[in-house]
NUVOTI-717324 format. One record per residue: residue in one letter; x, y, z of N, C-alpha, C in turn. Coordinates in steps of 0.001 Angstrom, whole numbers, padded with zeros to 6 digits, always signed. Example, Ala and Ser with C-alpha at 12.3 -4.5 7.8 and 13.67 -1.06 7.14 Angstrom:
A+013190-005690+007800+012300-004500+007800+013200-003300+007800;S+012850-002250+007080+013670-001060+007140+012900+000030+007870;
END
This chain:
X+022264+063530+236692+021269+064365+236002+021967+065353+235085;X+021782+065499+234097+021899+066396+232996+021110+067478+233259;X+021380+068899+233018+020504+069695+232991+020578+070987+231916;X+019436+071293+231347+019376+072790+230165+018625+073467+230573;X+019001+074671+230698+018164+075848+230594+017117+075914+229053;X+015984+076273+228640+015857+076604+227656+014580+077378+227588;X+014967+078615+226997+014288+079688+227248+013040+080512+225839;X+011797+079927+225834+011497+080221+224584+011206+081911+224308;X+011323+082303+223065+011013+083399+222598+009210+083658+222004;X+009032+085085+222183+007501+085162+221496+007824+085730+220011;X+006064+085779+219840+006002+086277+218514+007471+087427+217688;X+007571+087190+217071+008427+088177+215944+009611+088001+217273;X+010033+087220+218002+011420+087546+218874+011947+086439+218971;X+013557+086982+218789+014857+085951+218610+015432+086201+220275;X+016562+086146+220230+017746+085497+221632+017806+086804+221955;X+017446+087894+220926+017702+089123+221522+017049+089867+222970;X+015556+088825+223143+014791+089298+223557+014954+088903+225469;X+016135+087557+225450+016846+087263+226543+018213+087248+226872;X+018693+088344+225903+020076+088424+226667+020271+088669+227954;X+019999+089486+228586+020309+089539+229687+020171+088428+230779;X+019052+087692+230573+018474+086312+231071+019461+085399+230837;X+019449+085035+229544+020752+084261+229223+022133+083944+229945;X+022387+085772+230107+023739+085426+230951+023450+084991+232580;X+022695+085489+232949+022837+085086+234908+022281+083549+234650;X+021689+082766+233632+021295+081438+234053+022279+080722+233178;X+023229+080894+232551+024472+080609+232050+025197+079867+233322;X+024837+080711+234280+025785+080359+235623+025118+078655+236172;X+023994+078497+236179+023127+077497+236371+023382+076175+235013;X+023352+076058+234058+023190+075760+233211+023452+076208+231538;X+024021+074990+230264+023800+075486+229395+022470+076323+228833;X+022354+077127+228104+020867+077938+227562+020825+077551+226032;X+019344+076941+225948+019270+076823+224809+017644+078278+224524;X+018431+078271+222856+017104+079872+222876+016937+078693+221018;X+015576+078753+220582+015601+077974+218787+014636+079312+218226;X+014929+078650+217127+014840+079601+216058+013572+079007+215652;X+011966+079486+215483+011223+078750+215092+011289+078727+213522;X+012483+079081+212901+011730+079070+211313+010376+078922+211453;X+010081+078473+210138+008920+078148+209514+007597+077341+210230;X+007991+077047+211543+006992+076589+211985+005545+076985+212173;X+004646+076523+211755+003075+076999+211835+002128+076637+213133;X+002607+075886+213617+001854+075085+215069+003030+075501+215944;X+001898+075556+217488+002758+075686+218885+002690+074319+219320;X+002595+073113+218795+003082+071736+218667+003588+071662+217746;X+004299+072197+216565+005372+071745+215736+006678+072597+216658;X+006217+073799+217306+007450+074511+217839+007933+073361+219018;X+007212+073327+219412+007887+072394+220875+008186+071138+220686;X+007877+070547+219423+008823+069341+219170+009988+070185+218344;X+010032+070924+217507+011033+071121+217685+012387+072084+219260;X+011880+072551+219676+012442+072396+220910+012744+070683+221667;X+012114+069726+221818+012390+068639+221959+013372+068040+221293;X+012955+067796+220220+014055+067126+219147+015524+067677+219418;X+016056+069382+220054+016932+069742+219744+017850+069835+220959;X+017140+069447+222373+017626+069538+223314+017599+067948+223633;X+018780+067723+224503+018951+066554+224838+019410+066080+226492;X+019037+067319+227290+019359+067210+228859+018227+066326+229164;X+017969+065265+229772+017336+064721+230793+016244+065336+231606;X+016754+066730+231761+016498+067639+232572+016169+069108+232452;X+014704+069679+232356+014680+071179+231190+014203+072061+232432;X+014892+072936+232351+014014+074525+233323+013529+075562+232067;X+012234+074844+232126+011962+075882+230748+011163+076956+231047;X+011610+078329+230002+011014+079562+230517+010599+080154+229326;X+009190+080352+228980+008345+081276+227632+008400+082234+228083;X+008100+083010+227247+008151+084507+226999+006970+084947+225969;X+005723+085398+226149+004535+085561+225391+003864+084357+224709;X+004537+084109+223394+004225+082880+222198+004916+082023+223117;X+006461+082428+223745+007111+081104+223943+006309+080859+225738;X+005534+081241+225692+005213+080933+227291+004041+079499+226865;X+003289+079711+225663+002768+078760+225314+003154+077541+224617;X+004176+077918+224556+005169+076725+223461+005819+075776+224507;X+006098+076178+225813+006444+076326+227296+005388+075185+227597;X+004138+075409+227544+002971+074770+228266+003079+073456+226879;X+003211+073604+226070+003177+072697+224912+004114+071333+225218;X+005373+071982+225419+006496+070998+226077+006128+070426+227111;X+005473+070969+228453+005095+070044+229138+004144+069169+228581;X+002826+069431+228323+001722+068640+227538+002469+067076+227320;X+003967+067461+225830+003983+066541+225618+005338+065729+226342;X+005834+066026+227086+007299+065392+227868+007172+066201+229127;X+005901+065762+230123+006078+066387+231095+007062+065692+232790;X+007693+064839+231566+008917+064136+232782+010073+064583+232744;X+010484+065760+231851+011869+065862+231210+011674+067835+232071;X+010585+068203+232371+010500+069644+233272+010338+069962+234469;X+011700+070148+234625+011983+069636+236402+011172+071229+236792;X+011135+072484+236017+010668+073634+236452+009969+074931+235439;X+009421+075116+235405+008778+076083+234761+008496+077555+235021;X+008717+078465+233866+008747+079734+234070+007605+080652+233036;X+006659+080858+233231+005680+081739+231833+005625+083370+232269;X+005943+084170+231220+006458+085091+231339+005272+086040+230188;X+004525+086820+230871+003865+087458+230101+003306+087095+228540;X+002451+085874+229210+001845+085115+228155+000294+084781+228551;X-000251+083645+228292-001586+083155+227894-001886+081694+227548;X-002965+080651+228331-002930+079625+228062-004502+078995+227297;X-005116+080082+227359-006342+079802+226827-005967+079906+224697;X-007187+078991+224476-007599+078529+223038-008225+080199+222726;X-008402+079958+221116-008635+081539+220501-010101+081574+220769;X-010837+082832+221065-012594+082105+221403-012755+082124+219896;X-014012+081379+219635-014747+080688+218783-015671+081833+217886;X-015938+082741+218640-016918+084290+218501-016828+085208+218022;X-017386+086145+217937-016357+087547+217293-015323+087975+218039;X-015077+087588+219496-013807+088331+219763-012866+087124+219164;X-012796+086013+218933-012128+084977+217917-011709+085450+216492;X-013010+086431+215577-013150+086181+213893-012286+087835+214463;X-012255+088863+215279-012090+090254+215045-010187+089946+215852;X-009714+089093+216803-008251+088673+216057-007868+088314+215205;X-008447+086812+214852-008074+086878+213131-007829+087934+212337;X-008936+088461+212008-009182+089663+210946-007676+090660+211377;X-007741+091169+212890-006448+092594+213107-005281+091792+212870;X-004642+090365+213224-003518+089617+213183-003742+089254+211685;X-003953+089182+210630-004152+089325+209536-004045+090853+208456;X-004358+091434+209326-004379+092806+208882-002721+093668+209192;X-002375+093261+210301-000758+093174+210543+000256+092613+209318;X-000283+091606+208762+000346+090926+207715+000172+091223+206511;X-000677+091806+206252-000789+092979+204689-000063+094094+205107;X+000119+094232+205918+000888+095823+206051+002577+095342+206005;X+002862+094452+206968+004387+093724+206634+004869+093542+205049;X+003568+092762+204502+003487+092435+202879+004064+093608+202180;X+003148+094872+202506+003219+096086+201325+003957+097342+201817;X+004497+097112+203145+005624+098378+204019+006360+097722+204082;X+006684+096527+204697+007794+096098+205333+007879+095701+206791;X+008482+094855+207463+008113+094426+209061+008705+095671+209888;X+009342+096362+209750+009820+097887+210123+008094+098792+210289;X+007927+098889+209423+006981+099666+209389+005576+099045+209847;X+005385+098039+209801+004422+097061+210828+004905+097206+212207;X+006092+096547+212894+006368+097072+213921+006379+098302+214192;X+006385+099302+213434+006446+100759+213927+004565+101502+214424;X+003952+100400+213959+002362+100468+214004+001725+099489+215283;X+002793+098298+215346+002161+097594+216352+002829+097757+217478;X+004380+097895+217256+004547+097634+218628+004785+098752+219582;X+003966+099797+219654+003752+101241+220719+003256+100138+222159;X+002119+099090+221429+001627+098563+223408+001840+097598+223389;X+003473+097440+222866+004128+096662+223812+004754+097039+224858;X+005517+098140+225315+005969+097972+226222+005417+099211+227127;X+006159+099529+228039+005102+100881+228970+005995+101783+228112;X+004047+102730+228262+004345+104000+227742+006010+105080+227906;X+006280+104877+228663+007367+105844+229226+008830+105173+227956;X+008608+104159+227746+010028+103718+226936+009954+103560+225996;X+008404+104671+225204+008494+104804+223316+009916+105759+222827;X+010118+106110+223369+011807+107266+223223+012695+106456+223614;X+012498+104734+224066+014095+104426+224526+015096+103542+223630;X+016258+103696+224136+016538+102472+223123+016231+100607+223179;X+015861+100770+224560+014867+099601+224250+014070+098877+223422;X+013124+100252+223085+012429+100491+221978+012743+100128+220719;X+013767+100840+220664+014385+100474+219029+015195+099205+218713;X+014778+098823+219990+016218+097629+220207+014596+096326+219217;X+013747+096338+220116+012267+095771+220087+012166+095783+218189;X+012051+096936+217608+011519+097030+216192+012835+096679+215282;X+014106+096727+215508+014797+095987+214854+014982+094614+215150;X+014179+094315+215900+014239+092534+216490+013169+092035+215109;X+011888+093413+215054+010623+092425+213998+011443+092533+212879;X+011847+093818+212759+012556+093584+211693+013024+092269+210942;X+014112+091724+211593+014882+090661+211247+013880+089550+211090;X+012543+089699+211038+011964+087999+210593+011243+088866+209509;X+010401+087891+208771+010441+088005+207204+008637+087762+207363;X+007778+088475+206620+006452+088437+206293+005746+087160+206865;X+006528+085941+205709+006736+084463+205643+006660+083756+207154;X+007243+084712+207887+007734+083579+209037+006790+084421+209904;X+006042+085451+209618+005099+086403+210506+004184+085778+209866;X+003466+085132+208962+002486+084277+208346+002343+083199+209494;X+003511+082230+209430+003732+081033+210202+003332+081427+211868;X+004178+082257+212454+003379+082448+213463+001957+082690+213979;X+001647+083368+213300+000196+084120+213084-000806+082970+213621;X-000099+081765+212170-001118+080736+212143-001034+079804+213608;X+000315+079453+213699+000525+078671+215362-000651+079791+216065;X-000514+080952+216524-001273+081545+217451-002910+081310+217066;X-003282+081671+216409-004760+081270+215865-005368+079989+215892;X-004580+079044+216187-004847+078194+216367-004714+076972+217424;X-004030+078559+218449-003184+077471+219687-004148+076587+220385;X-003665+075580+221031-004558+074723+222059-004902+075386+223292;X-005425+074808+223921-006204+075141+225337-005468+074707+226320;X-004121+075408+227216-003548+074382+227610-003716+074881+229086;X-005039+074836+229576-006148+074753+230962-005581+073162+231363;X-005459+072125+231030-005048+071394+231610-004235+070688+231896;X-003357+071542+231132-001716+071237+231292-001253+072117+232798;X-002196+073384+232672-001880+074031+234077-002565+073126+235199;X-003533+072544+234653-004286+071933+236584-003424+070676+236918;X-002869+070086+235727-001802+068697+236464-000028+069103+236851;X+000173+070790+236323+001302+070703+236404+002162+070012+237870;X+003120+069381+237742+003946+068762+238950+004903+069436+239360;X+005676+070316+238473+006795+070906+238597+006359+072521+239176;X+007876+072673+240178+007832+074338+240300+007413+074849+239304;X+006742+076226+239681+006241+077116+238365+006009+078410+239090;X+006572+079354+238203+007214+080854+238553+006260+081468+237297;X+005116+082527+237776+004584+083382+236865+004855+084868+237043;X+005423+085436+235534+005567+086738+235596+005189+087711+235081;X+004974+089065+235587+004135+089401+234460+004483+091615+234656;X+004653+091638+233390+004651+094143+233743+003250+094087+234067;X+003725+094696+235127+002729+095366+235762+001754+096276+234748;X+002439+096861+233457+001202+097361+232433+001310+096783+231031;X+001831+095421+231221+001190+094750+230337-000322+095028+229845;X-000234+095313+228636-002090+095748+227962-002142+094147+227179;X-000987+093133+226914-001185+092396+225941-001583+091243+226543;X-001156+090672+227403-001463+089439+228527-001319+089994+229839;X-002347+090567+230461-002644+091632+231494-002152+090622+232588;X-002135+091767+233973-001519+090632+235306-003035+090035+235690;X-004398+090488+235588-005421+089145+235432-005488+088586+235453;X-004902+088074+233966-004191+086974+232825-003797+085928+234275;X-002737+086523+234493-001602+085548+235451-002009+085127+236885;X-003128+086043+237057-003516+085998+238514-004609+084558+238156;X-005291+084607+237241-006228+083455+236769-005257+082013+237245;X-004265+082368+236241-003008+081289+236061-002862+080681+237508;X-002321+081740+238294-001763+081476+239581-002866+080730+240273;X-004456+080745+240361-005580+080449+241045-005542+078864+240444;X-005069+078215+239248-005565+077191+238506-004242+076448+238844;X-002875+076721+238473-001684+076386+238734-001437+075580+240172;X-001316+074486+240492-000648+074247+242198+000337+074239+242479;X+000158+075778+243262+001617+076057+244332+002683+077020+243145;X+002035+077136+242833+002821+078758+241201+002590+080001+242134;X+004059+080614+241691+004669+081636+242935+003907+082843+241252;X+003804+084319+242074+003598+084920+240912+004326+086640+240999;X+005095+086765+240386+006415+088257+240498+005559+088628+239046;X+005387+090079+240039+004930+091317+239317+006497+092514+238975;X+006473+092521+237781+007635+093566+237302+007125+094701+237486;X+007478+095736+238386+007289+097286+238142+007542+097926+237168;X+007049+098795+236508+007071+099934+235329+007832+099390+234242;X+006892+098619+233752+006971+097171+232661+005616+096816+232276;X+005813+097175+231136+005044+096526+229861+004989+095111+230052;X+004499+094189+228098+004525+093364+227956+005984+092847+227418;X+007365+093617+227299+008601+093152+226970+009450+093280+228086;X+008866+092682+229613+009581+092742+230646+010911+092009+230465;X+011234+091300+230062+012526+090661+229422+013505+091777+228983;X+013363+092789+228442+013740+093474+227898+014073+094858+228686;X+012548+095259+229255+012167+096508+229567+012968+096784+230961;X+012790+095524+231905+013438+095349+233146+014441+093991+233475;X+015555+093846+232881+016294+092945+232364+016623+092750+233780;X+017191+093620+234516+017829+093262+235773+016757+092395+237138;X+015260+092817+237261+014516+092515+237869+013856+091281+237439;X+014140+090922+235620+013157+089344+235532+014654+088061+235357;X+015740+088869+235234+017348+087729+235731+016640+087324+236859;X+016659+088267+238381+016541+087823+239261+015828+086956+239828;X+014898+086938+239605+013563+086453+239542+013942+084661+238712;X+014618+084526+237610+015122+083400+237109+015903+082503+237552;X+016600+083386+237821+017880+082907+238470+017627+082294+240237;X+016988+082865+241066+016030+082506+241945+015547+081156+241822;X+014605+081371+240533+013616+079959+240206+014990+078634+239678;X+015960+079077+238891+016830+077745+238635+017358+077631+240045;X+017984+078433+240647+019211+078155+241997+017846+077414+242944;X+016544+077268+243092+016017+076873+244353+015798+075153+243614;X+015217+075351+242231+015380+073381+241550+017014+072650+241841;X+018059+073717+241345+019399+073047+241979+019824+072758+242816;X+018904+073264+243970+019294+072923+245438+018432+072272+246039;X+016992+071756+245840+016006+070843+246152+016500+069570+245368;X+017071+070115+244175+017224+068406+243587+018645+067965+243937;X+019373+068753+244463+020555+068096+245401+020406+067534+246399;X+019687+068048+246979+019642+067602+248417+018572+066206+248511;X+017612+066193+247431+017260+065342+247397+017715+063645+247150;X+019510+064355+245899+020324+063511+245990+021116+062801+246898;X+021320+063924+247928+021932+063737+248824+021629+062706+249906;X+020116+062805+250012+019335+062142+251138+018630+063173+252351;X+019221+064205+251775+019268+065324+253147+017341+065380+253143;
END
């Protein structure tokens, strides 16, 4: 068996947003983190994640956008995910209604302001609820708005549109086969622990770790508490699928 770690990123976030993750499942496995350029669909992202990994064998872990890009990969290669990890994300379709046309409209309205300030100054407007209140003074914080920084209007367009248009992936959770680890800050305002508790009720046999005094950039916010928690979920697939080798 071949095996990759590969760990997706959310909206407006690069590798920055799992360093710390990165290194303790380093120990487990190579890590793959992609770059969505230009992609407009959360099925163009996860083939490209497909196309670029080539283990046999994926422990894949989203992170907001990438928690759905996550559910996408299984959808379409759900023989190649020996384990799964969604991390302060969301699997439901956009509703159809005004709470549907009044995201559009604010996730649109984010993108004229990137257009005519700059993604600095968009992030400096959006991202206060992301993480818990207590770490608008940290460098966490600043770590977060020079992350939007670094992507470009263009590629905040492209996302926008993947999200607005994501699938419904309700039944990618009721057949999942593989382990599955849900996580979620405890004051997440963006994909609430609700959110995950829904997940966990629909999911069979999905374990669910609540981050203390953590937002929605628990990756970030509590680096040491969502490693563990990872690292946990790869070391228990490496040792069920040994032993399974084994005969034991």
């Amino acid at each position: 068996m071949s095996l990759q770690v590969v760990l997706l990123p959310g909206l407006l976030c690069d590798a920055a947003v799992w360093t710390e993750q990165r290194k303790a499942l380093e120990t487990i496995a190579d890590c793959y983190i992609p770059d969505y350029g230009m992609c407009d669909s959360i099925g163009g992202m996860a083939d490209l994640v497909l196309n670029a990994v080539h283990a046999s064998t994926l422990l894949v872990a989203g992170h907001s956008m990438g928690g759905r890009v996550a559910l996408e990969v299984v959808r379409r290669a759900p023989e190649r995910v020996g384990a799964l990890a969604l991390l302060d994300t969301g699997y439901q379709a956009r509703d159809p209604g005004d709470a549907g046309a009044k995201e559009q409209a604010g996730r649109f309205g984010l993108l004229d302001m990137a257009r005519a300030q700059g993604m600095r100054a968009m992030g400096e407007a959006w991202a206060p609820g992301m993480v818990h209140p207590d770490r608008l003074d940290s460098d966490v914080y600043q770590s977060i708005l020079s992350m939007i920084e670094r992507s470009s209007p263009a590629q905040f367009e492209a996302q926008i549109r993947a999200l607005l248009d994501r699938p419904d992936a309700t039944p990618v959770l009721e057949n999942l086969q593989c382990p599955t680890v849900l996580v979620c800050g405890r004051e997440d305002r963006w994909s609430p622990l609700a959110r995950h508790e829904d997940m966990q009720r629909v999911i069979p046999q999905a374990t669910l770790h609540v981050i203390e005094a953590s937002g929605h950039m628990s990756t970030m916010e509590r680096p040491e508490a969502v490693s563990k928690v990872l690292l946990e979920w790869a070391q228990a697939f490496v040792t069920t699928h040994s032993k399974a080798e084994s005969g034991e």
